[in-house]
C-alpha positions as CSV (number, residue, x, y, z in Angstrom):
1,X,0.0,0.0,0.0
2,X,2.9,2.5,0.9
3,X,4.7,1.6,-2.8
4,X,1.4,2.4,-4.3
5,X,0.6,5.5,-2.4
6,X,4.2,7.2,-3.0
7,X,3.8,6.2,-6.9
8,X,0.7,8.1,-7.6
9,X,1.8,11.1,-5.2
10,X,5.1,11.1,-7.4
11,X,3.6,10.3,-11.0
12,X,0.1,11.7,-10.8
13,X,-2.3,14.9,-10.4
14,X,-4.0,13.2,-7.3
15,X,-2.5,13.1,-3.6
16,X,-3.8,10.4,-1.6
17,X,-3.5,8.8,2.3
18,X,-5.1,6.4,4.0
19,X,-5.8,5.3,7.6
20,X,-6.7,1.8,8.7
21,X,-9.4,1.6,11.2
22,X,-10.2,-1.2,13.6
23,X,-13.4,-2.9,14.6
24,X,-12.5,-4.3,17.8
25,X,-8.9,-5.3,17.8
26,X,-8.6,-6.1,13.9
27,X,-8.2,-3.4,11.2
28,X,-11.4,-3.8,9.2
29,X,-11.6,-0.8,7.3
30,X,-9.2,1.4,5.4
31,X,-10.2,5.2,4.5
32,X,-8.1,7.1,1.7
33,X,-8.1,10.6,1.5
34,X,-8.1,11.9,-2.4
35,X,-7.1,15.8,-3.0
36,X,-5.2,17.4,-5.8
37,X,-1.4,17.0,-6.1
38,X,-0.7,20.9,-5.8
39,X,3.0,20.4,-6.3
40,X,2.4,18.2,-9.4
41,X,0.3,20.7,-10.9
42,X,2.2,23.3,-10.1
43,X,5.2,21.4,-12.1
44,X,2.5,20.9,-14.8
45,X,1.5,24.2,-15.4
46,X,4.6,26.0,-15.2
47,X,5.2,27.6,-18.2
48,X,7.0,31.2,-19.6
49,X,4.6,33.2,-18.5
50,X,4.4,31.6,-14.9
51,X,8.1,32.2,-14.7
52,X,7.7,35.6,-15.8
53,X,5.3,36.9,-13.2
54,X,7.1,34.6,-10.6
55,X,10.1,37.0,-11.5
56,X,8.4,39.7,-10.5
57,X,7.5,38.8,-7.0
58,X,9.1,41.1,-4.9
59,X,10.9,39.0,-2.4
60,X,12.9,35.9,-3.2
61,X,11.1,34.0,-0.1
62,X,7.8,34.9,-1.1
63,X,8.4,32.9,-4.9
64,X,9.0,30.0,-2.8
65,X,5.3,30.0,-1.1
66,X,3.4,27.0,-2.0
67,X,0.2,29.6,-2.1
68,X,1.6,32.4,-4.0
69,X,2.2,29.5,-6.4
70,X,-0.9,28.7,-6.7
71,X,-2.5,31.8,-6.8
72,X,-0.7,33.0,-9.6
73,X,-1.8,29.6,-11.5
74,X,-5.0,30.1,-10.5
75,X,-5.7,33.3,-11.7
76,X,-3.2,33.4,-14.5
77,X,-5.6,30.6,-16.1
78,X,-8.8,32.4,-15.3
79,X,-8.3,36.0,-15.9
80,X,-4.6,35.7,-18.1
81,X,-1.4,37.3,-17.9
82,X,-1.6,41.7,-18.1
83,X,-4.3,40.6,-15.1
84,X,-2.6,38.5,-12.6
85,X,0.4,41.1,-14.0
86,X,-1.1,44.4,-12.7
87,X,-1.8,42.9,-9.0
88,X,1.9,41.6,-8.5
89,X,3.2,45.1,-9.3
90,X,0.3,46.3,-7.4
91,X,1.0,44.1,-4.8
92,X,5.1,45.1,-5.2
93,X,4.3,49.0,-4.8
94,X,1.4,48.9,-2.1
95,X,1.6,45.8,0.5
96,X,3.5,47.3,3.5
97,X,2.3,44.1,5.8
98,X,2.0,40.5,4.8
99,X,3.1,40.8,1.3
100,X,1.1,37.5,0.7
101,X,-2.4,38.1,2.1
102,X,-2.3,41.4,0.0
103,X,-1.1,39.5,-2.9
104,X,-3.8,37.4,-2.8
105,X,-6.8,39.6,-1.8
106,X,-5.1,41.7,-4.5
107,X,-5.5,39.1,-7.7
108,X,-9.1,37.9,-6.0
109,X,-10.3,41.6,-6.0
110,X,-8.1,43.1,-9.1
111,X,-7.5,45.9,-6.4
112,X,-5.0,46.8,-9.2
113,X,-7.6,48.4,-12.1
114,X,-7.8,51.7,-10.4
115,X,-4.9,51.9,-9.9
116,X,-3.3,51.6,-13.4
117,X,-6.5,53.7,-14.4
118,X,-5.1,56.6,-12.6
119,X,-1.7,55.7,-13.6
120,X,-3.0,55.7,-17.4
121,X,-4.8,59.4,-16.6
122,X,-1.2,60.4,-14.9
123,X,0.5,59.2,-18.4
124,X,-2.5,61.3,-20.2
125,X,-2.5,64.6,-18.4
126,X,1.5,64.3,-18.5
127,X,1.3,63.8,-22.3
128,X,-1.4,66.9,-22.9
129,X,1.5,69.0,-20.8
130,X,3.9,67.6,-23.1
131,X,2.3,68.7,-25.9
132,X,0.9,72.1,-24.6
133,X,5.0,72.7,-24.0
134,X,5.7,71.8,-27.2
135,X,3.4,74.3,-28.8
136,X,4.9,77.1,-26.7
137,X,7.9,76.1,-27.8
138,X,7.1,76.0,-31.4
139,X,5.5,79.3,-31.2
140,X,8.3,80.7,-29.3
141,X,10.6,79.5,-32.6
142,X,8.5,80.8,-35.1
143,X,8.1,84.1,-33.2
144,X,12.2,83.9,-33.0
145,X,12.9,82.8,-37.1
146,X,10.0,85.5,-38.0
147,X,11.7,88.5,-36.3
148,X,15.4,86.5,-38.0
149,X,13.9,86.3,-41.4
150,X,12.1,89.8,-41.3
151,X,15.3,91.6,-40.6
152,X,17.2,89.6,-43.6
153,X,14.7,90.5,-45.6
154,X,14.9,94.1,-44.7
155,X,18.8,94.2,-45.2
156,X,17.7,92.7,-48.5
157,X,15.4,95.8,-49.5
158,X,18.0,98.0,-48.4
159,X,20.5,96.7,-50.5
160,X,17.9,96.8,-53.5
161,X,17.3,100.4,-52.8
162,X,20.9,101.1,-53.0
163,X,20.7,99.5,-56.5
164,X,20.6,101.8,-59.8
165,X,17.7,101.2,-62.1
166,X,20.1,99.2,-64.7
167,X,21.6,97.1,-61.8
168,X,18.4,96.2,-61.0
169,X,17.3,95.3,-64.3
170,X,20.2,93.5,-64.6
171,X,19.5,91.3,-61.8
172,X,16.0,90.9,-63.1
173,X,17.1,89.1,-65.9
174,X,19.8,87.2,-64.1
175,X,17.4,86.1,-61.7
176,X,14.5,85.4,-64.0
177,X,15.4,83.2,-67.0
178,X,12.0,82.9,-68.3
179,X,12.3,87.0,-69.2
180,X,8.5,87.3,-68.2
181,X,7.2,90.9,-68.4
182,X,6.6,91.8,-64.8
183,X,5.5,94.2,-62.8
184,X,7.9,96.9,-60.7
185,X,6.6,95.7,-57.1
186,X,6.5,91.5,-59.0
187,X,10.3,92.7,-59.8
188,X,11.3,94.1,-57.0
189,X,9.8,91.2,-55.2
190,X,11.7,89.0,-57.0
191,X,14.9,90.7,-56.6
192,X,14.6,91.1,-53.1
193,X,14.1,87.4,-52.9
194,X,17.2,86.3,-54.2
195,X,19.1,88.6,-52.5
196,X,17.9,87.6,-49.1
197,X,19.0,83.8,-50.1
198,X,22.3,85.7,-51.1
199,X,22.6,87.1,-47.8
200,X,21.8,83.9,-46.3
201,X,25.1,82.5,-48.1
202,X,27.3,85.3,-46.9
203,X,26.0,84.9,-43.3
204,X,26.0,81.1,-43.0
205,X,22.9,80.7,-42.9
206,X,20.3,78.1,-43.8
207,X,17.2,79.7,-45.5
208,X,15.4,76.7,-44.9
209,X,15.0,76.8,-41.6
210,X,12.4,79.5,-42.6
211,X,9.9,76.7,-43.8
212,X,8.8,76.3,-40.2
213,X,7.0,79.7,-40.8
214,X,4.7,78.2,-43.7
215,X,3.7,75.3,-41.0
């Protein structure tokens, strides 16, 4: 009976005992207790995931615990991975006192949702700040490459005023190939233009880091 009884302990789901009882002074009955092997299926469903949120248990001596185990088997199976997940690092950043109770109660309840709730509204509200500072920023750029831009542009006109009438026309046709009959102010405007991406190349300067400005 004691071969049979350590062989289906050691090789099977099921844990068993048994107890003789006597009528009298001979044993007349025997009673066997039947539960499930929790080591064995522990063994049996140990997989990557298990070892993963085993991993993450915060103290080396609580992995070890037959029923933190067991809870994470249990409710890894019935509610999956991001769920028994959450409560461990719930469990990891909130359990001051008997890490294991907490644990548990923890993955029974999913005392985690509101929490990562409020941490997804943290990410959220930190993201809309994010991106309200990077539209003061922007603006602050633009407001710094318009005031840039507006005072090459006005060296430009300068230096076009200081132009005679056959220097300009020169330019004109220098600058415009096509030989278009244009306006004074489309002429000047295209003069202008080129000489601002002239000053540009005298000062080191990228023009198109202007193109921010058209955005």
């Amino acid at each position: 009976m004691e071969i049979a009884q350590r062989e289906i302990n050691k090789h099977t789901d099921l844990k068993i005992k048994y107890e003789f009882e006597k009528w009298g002074r001979k044993f007349e009955y025997i009673t066997i207790f039947i539960s499930a092997n929790t080591e064995k299926e522990i063994e049996k469903q140990k997989d990557e995931r298990y070892d993963k949120l085993l991993k993450l248990i915060r103290d080396e001596k609580d992995r070890k615990k037959k029923t933190i185990q067991s809870a994470i088997i249990k409710y890894l199976k019935k509610k999956g991975f991001e769920y028994v997940e959450r409560n461990i690092l719930y469990a990891n950043e909130k359990a001051e006192k008997n890490y294991r109770n907490f644990l548990i109660q923890s993955l029974k309840n999913d005392w985690a949702m509101s929490w990562i709730e409020d941490i997804e509204e943290e990410k959220e509200k930190a993201k809309e700040l994010q991106e309200k500072q990077k539209e003061v920023e922007e603006k602050k750029l633009k407001e710094m490459l318009k005031k840039e831009k507006d005072e090459l542009l006005k060296e430009a006109e300068a230096r076009f005023n200081s132009l005679t009438e056959q220097e300009k026309e020169e330019l004109f046709k220098k600058f415009n190939k096509g030989m278009f009959n244009f306006s004074p102010e489309i002429k000047k405007d295209i003069i202008v233009g080129e000489l601002f991406y002239q000053i540009c190349a005298e000062k080191g300067i990228d023009p198109d880091k202007f193109n921010i400005l058209n955005t």
